[in-house]
SELO-286164 format. One record per residue (C-alpha): residue in one letter; x, y, z. Coordinates in steps of 0.02 Angstrom, whole numbers, padded with zeros to 5 digits, always signed. Layout:
AXYZ/...
//
This chain:
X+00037+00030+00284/X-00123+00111+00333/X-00149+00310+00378/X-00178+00325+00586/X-00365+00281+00613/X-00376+00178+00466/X-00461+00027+00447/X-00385-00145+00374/X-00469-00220+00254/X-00428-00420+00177/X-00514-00480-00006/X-00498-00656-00041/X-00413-00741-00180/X-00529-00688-00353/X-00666-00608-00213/X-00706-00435-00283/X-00709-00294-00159/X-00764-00120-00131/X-00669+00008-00022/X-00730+00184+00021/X-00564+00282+00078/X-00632+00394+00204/X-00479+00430+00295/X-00345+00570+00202/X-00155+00463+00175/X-00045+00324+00085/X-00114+00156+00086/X-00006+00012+00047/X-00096-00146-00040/X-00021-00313-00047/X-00050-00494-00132/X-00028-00581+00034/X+00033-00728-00074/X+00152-00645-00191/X+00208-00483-00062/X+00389-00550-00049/X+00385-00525-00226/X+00354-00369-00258/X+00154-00386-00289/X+00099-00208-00199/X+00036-00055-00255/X-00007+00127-00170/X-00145+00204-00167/X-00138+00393-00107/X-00297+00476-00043/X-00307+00681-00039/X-00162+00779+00040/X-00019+00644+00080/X+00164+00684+00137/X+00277+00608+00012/X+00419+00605+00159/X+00301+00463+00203/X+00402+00325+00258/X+00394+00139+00223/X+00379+00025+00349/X+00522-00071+00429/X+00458-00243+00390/X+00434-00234+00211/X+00541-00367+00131/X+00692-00322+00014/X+00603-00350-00143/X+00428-00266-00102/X+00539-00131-00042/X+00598-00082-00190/X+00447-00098-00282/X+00363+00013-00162/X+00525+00152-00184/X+00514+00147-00387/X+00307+00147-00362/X+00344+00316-00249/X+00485+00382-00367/X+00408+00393-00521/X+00214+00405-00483/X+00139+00262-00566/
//
């Protein structure tokens, strides 16, 4: 879940990492090994549409955890 023209970016397991958002939108993080679980978070840079929608793929669980994330602004 990256805005157009946005770059992916991977940290390994207990590697500590440094991002520079440069590009305006909603960024969606995920624990590679615990993302069917629900392990994401959001991370909103500038002016983002909140009509934003999640992507197809997202498993059940993450799903919902992304939805309450969005709902009540955590």
């Amino acid at each position: 879940m990256l805005p157009k023209g946005a770059e992916r970016f991977i940290g390994r397991i207990d590697e500590e990492i440094f991002v520079n958002f440069e590009i305006e939108g909603r960024y969606g993080i995920k624990c590679s090994p615990h993302y069917a679980m629900g392990m994401v978070m959001i991370i909103d840079v500038g002016d983002v549409d909140d009509a934003s929608p999640l992507p197809d793929a997202v498993p059940k669980r993450t799903r919902e955890r992304m939805s309450k994330i969005l709902m009540s602004g955590e």
